[in-house]
N, C-alpha and C positions, 0 to 999 in steps of 0.2 A: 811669947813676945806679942807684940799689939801690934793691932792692926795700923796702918796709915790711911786711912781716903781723903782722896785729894779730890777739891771741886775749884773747878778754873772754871768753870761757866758761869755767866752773868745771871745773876737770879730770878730773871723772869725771860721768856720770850724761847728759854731750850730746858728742857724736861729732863737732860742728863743729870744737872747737879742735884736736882731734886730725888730724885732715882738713888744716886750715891747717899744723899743723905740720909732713906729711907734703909740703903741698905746699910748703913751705919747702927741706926737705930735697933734692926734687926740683930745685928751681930752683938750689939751689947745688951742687948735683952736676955740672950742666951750665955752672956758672962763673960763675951770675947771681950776684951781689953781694945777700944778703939779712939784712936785721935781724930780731928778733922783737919786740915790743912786747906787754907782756901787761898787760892792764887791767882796770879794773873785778872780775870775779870772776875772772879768767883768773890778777890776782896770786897764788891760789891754787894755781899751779902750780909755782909757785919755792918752797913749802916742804919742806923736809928732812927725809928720815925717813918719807916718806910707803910704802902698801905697796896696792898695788891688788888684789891676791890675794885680798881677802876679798870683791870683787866679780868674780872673774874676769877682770880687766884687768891688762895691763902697768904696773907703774910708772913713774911718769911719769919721776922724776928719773932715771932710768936713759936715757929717751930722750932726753933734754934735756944728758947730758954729750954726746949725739953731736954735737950742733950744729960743736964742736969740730972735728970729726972732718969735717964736709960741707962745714967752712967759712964757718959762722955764727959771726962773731967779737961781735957786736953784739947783747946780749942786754937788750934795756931795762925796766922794770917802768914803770908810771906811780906818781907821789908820793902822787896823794890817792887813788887806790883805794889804798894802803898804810896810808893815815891809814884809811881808811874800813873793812879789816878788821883792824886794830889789828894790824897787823907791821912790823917796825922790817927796816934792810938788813941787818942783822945774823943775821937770824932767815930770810933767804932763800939758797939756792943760791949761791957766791960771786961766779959770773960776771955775775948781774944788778944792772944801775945804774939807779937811778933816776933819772927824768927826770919835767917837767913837758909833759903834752899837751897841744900848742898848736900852732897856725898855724907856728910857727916852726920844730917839731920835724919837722911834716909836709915841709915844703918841702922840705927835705932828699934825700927821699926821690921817687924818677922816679915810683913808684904805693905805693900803699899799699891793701893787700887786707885786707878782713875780711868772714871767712865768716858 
């Protein structure tokens, strides 16, 4: 079963969600089957256009096409953190779908990580 990481942290300013995602990247390198789930403030990492430069950070949506790339085909947003910082799917990265988190989305999933 695949993995779940969940990144609720906002995408610049805490190094958790970053860290999660790196260990995402790792686990599908070696063939683990992994989704991302981004919530809470983490939705803010599916917006477009972003530029980290002016903190001295990588851009995130530059790291987030690689998911593609390591084999992250499963890229989910949660609905109400969407509703809650007023962004529609439209206004997010193409590849993420919203979904409602719940007991049901969890199951799914053999573990689910959040750093």
């Amino acid at each position: 079963m695949a993995v779940l990481m969940v990144i609720d942290r906002p995408p610049y300013g805490d190094w958790r969600g970053r860290e999660a995602l790196d260990m995402a990247f790792s686990l599908a390198a070696f063939d683990q089957p992994v989704a991302l789930l981004f919530a809470g403030a983490g939705v803010n990492w599916l917006r477009p256009g972003q530029d980290g430069s002016a903190l001295a950070q990588k851009t995130l949506g530059k790291q987030l096409q690689a998911a593609a790339i390591f084999g992250i085909e499963e890229i989910l947003v949660e609905r109400e953190a969407l509703s809650r910082y007023h962004l529609s799917q439209g206004e997010l990265l193409p590849a993420a779908e919203p979904v409602d988190l719940n007991a049901h989305l969890l199951a799914r999933f053999g573990q689910v990580v959040q750093l």
